[in-house]
N, C-alpha and C positions, 0 to 999 in steps of 0.2 A: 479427563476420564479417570472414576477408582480403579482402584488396583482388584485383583483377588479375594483378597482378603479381606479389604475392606468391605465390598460386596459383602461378605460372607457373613461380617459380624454385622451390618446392617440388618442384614438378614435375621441373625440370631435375637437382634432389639427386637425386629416388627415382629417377629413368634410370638414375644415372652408379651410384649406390649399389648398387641392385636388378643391376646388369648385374656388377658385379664380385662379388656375393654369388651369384649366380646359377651364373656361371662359380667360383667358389670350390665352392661345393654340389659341382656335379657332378664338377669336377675331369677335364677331357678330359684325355690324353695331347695334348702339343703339341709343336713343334718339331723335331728330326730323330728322330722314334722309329722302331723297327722293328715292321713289319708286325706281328712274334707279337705286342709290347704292345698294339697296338691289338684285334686279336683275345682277348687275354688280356681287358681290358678291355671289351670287347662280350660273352663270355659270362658274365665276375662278377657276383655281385649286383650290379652298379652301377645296377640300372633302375632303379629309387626313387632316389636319387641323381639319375639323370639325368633322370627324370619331376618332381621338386622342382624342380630350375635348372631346367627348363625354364619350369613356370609363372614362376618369380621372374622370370626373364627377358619372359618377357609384360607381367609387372608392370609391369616396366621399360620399357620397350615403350611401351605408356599413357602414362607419363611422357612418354617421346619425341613422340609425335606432340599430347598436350596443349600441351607447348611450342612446338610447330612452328605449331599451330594459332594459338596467340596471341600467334606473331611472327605469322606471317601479318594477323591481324587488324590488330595496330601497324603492320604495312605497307602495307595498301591506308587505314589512318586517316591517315598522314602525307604519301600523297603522292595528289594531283590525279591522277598517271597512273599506271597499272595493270600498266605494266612493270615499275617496282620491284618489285613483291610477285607476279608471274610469275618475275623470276628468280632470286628469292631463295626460294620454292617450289621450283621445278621443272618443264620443261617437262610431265613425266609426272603432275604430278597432277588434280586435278580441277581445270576450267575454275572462273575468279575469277568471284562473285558478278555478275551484270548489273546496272545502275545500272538507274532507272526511265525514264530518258531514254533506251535504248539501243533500246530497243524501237519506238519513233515515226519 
């Protein structure tokens, strides 16, 4: 069985990995293109093409927020106060775990 951690940077490979295969798969038109390419490209076969990356990108995705989850974790384990691991979270996500003491 991995460890933690190891899990985690797994994790952090299949993000980075899974997101450049992802965008690879689909292959958007980027950068200064002209409106008809884009439209060329929206009525081509591309749909399976772009229906693939997109799961991949999902995939990748999991990755992302697995890793995030288990910084998070390493960060309300290392510090006594609960601001660390708020601002290295995000104001926008979900309220940090309550302590048992918090409640009395």
């Amino acid at each position: 069985m991995r460890s933690r951690p190891a899990l985690a940077g797994l994790a952090a490979l299949a993000f980075s990995v899974l997101t450049f295969a992802g965008l690879l798969v689909s292959s958007p038109p980027g950068g200064t293109y002209p409106a008809h390419d884009a439209a060329k490209y929206v009525s081509s076969g591309h749909h399976g093409a772009v229906l693939v990356g997109a799961y991949v990108l999902l995939l990748g995705t999991f990755g992302l927020i697995w890793l995030l989850a288990y910084l998070r974790e390493i960060g309300f384990a290392a510090s006594t106060d609960t601001m660390v691991a708020r601002l290295f979270w995000g104001p926008a996500s979900a309220p940090p775990p309550r302590s048992p003491s918090a409640g009395r």
